[in-house]
C-alpha positions as CSV (number, residue, x, y, z in Angstrom):
1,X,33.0,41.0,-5.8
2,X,36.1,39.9,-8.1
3,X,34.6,41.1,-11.3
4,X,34.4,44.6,-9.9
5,X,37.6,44.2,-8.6
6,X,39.3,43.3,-11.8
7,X,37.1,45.9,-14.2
8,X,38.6,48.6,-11.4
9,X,42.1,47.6,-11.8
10,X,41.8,47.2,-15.8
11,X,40.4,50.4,-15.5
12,X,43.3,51.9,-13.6
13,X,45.9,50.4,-16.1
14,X,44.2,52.0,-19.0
15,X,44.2,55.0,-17.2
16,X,48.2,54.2,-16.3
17,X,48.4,53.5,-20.0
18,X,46.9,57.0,-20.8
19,X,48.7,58.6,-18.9
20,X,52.5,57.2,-20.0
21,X,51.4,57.5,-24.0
22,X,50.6,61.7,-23.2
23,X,54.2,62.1,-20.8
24,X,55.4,60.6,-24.0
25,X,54.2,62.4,-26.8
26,X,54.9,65.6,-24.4
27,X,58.9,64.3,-25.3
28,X,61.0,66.2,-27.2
29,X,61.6,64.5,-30.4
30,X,64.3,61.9,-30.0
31,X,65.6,59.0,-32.0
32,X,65.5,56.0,-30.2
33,X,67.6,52.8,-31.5
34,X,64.8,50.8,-33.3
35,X,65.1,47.8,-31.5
36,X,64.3,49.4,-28.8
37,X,61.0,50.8,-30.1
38,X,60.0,47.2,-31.7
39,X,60.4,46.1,-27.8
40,X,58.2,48.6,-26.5
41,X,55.8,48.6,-29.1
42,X,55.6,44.4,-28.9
43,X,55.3,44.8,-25.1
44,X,52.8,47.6,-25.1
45,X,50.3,45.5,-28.1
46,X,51.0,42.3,-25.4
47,X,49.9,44.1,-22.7
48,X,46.6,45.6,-25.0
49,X,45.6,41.9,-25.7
50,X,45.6,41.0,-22.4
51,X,43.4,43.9,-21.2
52,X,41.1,42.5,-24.3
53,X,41.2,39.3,-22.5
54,X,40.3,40.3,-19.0
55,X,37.5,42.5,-20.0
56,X,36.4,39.7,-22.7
57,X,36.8,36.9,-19.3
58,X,33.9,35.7,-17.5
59,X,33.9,36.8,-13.9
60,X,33.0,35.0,-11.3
């Protein structure tokens, strides 16, 4: 069924997501050049929205 298909893989990029914020953290504090965190922040609240999209979508 392509709901279930699409809840497993939203599920699996959430878990991806999880999993790349804790290798993160785990980093040794560095600066990074802010427009390089403004990029990744604006690409990770993009990619947040759109999991709030998919889950919000009808299946069918």
């Amino acid at each position: 069924m392509p709901g279930d298909r699409m809840k497993l893989a939203i599920g699996r990029m959430e878990r991806a997501l999880t999993r790349i914020e804790q290798a993160v953290d785990a980093l040794p504090e560095q600066p990074m050049p802010p427009l390089h965190n403004e990029k990744a922040i604006e690409a990770l609240k993009a990619l947040d929205a759109l999991i709030g999209e998919l889950k919000g979508a009808p299946h069918g």
